[in-house]
N, C-alpha and C positions, 0 to 999 in steps of 0.2 A: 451620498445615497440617492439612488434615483426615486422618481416616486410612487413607484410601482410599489419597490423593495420598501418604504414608509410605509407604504401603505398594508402591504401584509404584515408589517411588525404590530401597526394600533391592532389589525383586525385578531394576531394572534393571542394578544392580553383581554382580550372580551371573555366574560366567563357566562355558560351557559349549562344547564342540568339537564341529564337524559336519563331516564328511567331503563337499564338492562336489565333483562331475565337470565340468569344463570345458570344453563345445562349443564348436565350430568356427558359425556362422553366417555367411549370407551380406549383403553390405555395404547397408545403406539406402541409399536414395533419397535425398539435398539433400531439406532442408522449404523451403516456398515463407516467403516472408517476408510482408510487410504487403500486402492485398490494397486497393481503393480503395472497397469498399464492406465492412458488413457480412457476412460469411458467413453463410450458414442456420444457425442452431443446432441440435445434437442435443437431441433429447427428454430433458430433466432436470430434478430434482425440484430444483437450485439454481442459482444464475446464477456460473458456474467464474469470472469474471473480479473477484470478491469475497474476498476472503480474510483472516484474522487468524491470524497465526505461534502457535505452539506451543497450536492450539485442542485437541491432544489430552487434554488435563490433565483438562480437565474438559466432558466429553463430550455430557453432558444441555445448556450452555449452547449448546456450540459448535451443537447439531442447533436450537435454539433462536433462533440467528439465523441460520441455514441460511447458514454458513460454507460459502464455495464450494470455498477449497483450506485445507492448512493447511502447514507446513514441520518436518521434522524432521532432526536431526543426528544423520549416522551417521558417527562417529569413528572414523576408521581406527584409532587405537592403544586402542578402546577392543574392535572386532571383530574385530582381528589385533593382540592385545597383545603374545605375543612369538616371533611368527612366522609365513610365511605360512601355513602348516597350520592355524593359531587359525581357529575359524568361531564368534563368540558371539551367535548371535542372538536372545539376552537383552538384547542393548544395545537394540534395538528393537525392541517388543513387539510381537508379531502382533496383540494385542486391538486397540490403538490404529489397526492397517489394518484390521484387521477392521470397526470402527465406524465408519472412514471411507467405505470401501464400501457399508457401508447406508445411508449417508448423503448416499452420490453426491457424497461431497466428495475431489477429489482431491489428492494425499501427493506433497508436495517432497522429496527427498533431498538433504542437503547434504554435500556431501564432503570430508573436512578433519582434518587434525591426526595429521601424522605418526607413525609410532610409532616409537621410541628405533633399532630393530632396521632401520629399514628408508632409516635417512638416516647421509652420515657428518658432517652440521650438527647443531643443536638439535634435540630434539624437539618434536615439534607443529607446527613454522614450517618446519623442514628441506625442504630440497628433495629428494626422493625420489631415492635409490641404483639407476641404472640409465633413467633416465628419458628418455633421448637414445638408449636402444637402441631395435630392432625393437620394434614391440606384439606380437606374440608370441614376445620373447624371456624366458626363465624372467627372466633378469636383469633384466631391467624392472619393477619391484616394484609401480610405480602401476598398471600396466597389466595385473597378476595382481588387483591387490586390486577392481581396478575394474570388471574382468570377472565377478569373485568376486559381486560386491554386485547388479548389474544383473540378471545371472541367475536370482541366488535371489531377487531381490524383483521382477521384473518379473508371475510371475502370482501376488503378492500386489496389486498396483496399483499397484506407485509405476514411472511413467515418465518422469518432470520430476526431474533431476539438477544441482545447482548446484553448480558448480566451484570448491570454497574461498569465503573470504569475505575480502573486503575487503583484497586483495593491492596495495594503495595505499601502505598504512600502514606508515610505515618504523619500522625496528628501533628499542626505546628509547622510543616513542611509547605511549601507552596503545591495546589495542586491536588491537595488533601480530599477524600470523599467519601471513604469508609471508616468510621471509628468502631466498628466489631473485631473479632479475631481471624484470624485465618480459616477457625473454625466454622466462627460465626457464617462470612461468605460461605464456605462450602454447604452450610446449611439455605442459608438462601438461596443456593445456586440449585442445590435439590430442591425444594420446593418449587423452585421455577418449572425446570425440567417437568417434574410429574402432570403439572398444573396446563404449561403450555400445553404439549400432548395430549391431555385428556381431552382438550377445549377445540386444536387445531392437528392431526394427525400429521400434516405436513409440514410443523412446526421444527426448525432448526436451533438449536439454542448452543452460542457462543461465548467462552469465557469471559471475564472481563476482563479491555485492553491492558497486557502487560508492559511497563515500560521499561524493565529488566531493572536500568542502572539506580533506581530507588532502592532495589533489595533483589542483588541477583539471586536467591534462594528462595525467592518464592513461590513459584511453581514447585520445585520438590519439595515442599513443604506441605503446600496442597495438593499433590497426586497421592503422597505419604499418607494424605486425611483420607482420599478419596479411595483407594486401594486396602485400608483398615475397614470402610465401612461391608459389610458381610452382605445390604440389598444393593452395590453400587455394581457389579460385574453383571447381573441380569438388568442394570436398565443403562449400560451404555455409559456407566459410571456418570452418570446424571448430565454430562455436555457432550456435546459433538463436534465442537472446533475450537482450537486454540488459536486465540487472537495476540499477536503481536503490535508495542509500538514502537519505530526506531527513525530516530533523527539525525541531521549532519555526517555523520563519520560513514561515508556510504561504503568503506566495508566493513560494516558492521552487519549490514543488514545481513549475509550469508555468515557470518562468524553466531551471530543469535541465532538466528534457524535453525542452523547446524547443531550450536549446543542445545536450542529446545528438542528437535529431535533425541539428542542422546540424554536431556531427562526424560524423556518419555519411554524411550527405551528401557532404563534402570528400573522403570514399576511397569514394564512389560505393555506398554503402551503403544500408540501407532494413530493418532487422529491428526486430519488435516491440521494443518497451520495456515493460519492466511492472516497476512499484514494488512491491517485495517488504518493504518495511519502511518505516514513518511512523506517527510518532505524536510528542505533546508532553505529554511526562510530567507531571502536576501535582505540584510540589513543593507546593504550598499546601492538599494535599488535608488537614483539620484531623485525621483519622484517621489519616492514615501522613504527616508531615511531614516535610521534605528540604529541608536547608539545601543552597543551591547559588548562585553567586553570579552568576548570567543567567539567564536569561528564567524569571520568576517566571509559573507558569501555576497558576492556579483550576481546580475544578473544570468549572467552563461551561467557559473556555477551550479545555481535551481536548476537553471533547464539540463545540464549534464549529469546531475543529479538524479533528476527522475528518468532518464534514460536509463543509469547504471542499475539504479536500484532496481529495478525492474527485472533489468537480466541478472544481477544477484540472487535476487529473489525467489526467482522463478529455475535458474540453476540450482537452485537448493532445496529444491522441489516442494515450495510454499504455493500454497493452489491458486491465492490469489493476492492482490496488490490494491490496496486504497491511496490515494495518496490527499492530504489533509494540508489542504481543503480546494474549493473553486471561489471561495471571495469571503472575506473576512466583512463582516456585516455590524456594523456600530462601533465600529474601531478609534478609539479615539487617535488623533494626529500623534505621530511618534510610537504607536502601538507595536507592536511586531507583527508584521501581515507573512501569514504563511501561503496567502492565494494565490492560484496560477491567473486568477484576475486579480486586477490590485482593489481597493475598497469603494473606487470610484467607476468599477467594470472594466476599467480600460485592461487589454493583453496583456501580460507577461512573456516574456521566449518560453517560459516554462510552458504558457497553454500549446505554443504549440510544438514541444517537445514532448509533450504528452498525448497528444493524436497524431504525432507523427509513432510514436511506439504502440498507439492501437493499429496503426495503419500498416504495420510491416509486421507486425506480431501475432496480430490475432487471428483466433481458430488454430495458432500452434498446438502439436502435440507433446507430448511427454516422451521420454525422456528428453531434456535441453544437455547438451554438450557443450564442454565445459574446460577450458585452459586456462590458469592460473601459472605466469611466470612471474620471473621477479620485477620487471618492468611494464608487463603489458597484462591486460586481460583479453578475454576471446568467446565469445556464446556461443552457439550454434543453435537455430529453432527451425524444426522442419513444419513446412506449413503447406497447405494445399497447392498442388502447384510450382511450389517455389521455396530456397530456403533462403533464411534471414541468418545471418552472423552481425554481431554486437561487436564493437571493438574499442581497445582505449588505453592509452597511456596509465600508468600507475605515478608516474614520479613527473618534478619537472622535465625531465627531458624530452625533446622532438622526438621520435620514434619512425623509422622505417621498417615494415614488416613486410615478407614475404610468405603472402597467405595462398594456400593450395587452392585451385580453380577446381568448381563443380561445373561448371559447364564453360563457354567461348568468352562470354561476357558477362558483365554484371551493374547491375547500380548500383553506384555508390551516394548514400543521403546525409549530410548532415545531421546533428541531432535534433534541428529544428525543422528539416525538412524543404526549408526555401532554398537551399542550394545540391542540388543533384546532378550526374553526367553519369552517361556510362562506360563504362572502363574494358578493354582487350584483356582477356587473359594472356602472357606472354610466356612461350616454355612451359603451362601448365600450372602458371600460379599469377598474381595479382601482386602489386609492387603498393603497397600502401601507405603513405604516410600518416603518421597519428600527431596530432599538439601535444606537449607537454600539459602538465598538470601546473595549474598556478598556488604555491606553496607558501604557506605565511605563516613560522614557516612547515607546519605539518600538510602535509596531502592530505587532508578530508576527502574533497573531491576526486575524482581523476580527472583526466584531459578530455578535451571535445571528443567524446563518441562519435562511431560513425557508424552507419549503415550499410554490410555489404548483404542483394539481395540477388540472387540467378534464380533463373525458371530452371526446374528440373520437371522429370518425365514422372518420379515416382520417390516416398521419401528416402534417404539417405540411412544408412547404417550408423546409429551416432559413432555408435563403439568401436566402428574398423576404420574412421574415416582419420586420413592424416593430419598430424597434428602441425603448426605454423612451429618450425625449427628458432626456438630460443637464439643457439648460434648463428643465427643470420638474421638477426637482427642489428638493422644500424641504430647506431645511437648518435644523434643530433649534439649541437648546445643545446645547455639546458635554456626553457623558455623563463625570461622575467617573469615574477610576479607581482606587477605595478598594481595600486587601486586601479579600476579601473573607470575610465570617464566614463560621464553620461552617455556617448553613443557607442559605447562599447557593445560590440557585434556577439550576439548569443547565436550566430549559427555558422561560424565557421568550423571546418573539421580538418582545416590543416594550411599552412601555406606550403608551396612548393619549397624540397629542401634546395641550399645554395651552392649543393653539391650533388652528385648523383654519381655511385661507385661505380656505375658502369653502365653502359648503353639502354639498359631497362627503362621502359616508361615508371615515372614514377604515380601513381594518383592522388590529384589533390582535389583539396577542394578551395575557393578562392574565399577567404571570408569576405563579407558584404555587411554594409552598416544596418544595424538595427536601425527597425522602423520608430517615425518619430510617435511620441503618444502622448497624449491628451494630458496637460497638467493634472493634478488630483484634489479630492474634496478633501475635509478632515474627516469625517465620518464614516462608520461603519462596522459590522461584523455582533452578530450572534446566531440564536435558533442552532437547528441541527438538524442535518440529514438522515438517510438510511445506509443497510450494509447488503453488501451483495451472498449470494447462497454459494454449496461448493460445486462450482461446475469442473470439469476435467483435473478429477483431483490427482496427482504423481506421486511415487511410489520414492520413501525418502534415501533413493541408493544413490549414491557419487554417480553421475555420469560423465566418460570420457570426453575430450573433445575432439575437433573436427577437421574438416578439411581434405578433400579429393584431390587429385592434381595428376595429368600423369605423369611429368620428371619427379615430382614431389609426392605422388606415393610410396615410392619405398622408403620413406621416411621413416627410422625406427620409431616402435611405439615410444622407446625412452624420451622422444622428445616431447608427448605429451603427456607427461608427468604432472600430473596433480597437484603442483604442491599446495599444502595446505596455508601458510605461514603461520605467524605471533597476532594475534589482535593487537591494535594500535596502544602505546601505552597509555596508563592512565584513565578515566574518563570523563564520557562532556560533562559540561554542565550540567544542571537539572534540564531533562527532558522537557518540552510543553508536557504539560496533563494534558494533550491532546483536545477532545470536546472540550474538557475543563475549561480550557484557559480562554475560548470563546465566551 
């Protein structure tokens, strides 16, 4: 831990009282839900639907991959320790909103962890003393403490409120944080709702992060609650964003979205979904290793990980993407570090596979296009300018693909972004090689993504544009999947194949040894960050995928057939509880 980072840890345990007055305000507006097209976006110096959880730690980095939101926790029994009169807000530093604000990135509130005094259950999990009363009755404890928060922080910036976390997860289970009912949350989640609004009009309020595989019927269970209640349809049904959490199995993330969409559909629903937390920890990083007995992930892995998951994500028409976390903070040696910095700040390939996807991604529009073969995947993001396609092996095998050309040429990037060239279209399409996927032996991951990016005049048609013909795809040997050593290279996106079917250029990319880095402390990881708002929310319809060319336009559409497949069998492990588990 540097000691900077000590040092805002003593300063955040100092406890200090502030005396609030609590107004009366008049009731918001219902927020609209998912619109069918992109909205305008405001003039901003970053693209809000980008985010990485607790970026406030280390400040210089987060302004450095222009972190669009970030997520913090504000601990009820840490701000009203032993009563409601407590006002400490030392728990959450002003500097930290302060930086976020020049930075145009904006601050998640997360709301959670009862305090001893204010439940007659456990504390932390309890369910709040008075919580079924009026929202302006003193008795009402949630509904003083909540009013409390919104108030004072609203003309600090934070207007995005997430309602506890992960009230899935039953008692006795790791991860644990609400011991009420289903009910009970949905009662708390109302009160919140009414409460923030009255206090802050421009208040967002987001479910609490779901992390499916604790209890996949949770969500219908509570939309069930929430669609019975008779005042829930005139206020917005009391939340405005469904929060996702999903880890390792990175196609999963677009298999969840997808089924959260169609529970929302079933009770006639339609509100953003945005993934507030995904990533896949590397246990095999050789610098901070982590005995764990599934899914063994590499270095590359992370970093091709948050590549994928992104354009999954975002092809599934989820408005925005968190990914958890930027540096794991009081970590004891051996911990599980899920940061794209490791606990001693030094880089991960993940940091910078994750500002190289702000960096080709952002300011995209809606709809993302979208090919799903059995081998391969395919994105398509029109972006000012210019358009980006996402690309990547599914299985272990090398992959050559024959993607249709939007324009003469194009760059081709790495997932990490240190190795780029750019490539002739040949005939009207792009001769690409992808890496195999490293399998042990399940595909979790896929293969080194790559970046293919042309400047165009104007954007592209998702829906007419030609799709990369499945049958002309070559298929390499399949790639080893050895552990991989300490300087195992997180940015290669292909070797040249040892054969090439025919005179076509093929493109590669040359992998290159990962940079060496800084041995590591033992220490580190807690606090919590903020969550970003919904900026360019997308409409949750399938869209086609892509590809222009002109031998390779008359491509039937049959070849860009959607398929859906099977979700992976089984499932992972227990998920992190996410903040929890910091």
């Amino acid at each position: 831990m540097t000691f900077k980072q000590f040092s805002i840890f003593l300063f955040t345990v100092v406890v200090s009282s502030v005396a609030v007055i609590i107004g009366s305000s008049q009731d918001a507006n219902a927020q609209t839900t998912t619109p069918t097209q992109t909205p305008d976006l405001p003039e901003s110096t970053v693209d809000h639907r980008f985010g990485v959880v607790e970026s406030f730690w280390e400040a210089e980095e987060a302004a450095e991959l222009e972190v669009g939101w970030d997520r913090i926790l504000f601990y009820w029994n840490e701000i009203q320790p032993t009563g409601p009169d407590d006002w400490n807000t030392l728990h959450v530093l002003e500097e930290w909103l302060d930086d976020a604000r020049e930075h145009d990135r904006l601050v998640m509130g997360l709301l959670k962890n009862t305090p001893g005094w204010a439940t007659d259950a456990e504390p932390y999990s309890g369910v709040p003393r008075g919580l079924y009363l009026p929202v302006d009755d003193p008795g009402n404890l949630w509904a003083g403490y909540v009013a409390k928060v919104v108030k004072y922080y609203a003309p600090l910036g934070v207007h995005h409120w997430i309602i506890w976390n992960e009230p899935e997860i039953e008692a006795g289970v790791y991860g644990h944080e609400f011991s009420g009912s289903t009910r009970d949350y949905y009662q708390l989640l109302k009160v919140a709702y009414q409460v923030a609004k009255a206090n802050d009009p421009e208040a967002v309020i987001h479910l609490a992060g779901w992390s499916y595989w604790h209890d996949p019927s949770w969500l219908g269970q509570f939309l069930q609650i929430a669609v019975a209640d008779p005042e829930a349809k005139d206020h917005n049904y009391f939340f405005d964003i469904i929060t996702l959490h999903i880890y390792f199995r990175v196609e999963t993330v677009e298999e969840l979205v997808n089924e959260t969409w169609d529970i929302q559909r079933r009770y006639g629903l339609q509100k953003p979904i945005w993934i507030n937390e995904t990533n896949a920890s590397p246990n095999l990083d050789p610098l901070w290793p982590v005995e764990r007995p599934n899914f063994q992930v590499d270095l590359d892995q992370q970093a091709w990980f948050i590549v994928q998951a992104h354009a999954l994500a975002f092809g599934a028409d989820s408005t925005s993407v968190g990914i958890y976390k930027l540096m794991d903070v009081l970590l004891p040696e051996g911990g599980e570090s899920f940061g794209i910095l490791r606990p001693d700040s030094s880089r991960r390939p993940a940091f910078y596979a994750y500002q190289t996807v702000v960096r080709y991604l952002r300011d995209f529009t809606f709809p993302v296009g979208r090919q799903r073969a059995e081998n391969f995947y395919a994105f398509t993001f029109n972006r000012p300018d210019s358009v980006t396609r996402i690309l990547w092996s599914r299985n272990s095998a090398d992959l050559v693909l024959k993607v249709p050309a939007l324009a003469d040429e194009a760059l081709i990037v790495s997932a990490t972004g240190d190795n780029e060239r750019v490539v002739k279209a040949y005939r009207g399409h792009y001769r690409i090689h992808l890496r195999g996927a490293r399998c042990t032996p399940e595909c979790d991951i896929g293969g080194a993504p790559v970046f293919l990016v042309e400047a165009v005049d104007k954007p592209v048609d998702i829906d007419s544009m030609a799709a990369i013909d499945p049958e002309t795809a070559i298929v390499a040997t399949a790639t080893p999947s050895p552990t991989p050593s300490p300087t195992s290279a997180n940015t290669e996106i292909g070797a040249a194949s040892t054969e090439t079917p025919d005179a076509e250029p093929t493109a590669t990319l040359t992998p290159e040894p990962t940079a060496t880095v800084t041995a590591l402390p033992t220490v580190t990881a807690t606090s919590s960050p903020t969550s970003p708002p919904p900026t360019a929310v997308p409409s949750p319809t399938p869209a086609s995928v892509s590809g222009e060319g002109e031998e390779l336009a008359a491509l039937s559409t049959d070849s860009a057939v959607q398929t859906t497949g099977d979700p992976g069998d089984g499932s992972p492990m227990d998920p992190p509880s996410g903040e929890g588990s910091a």
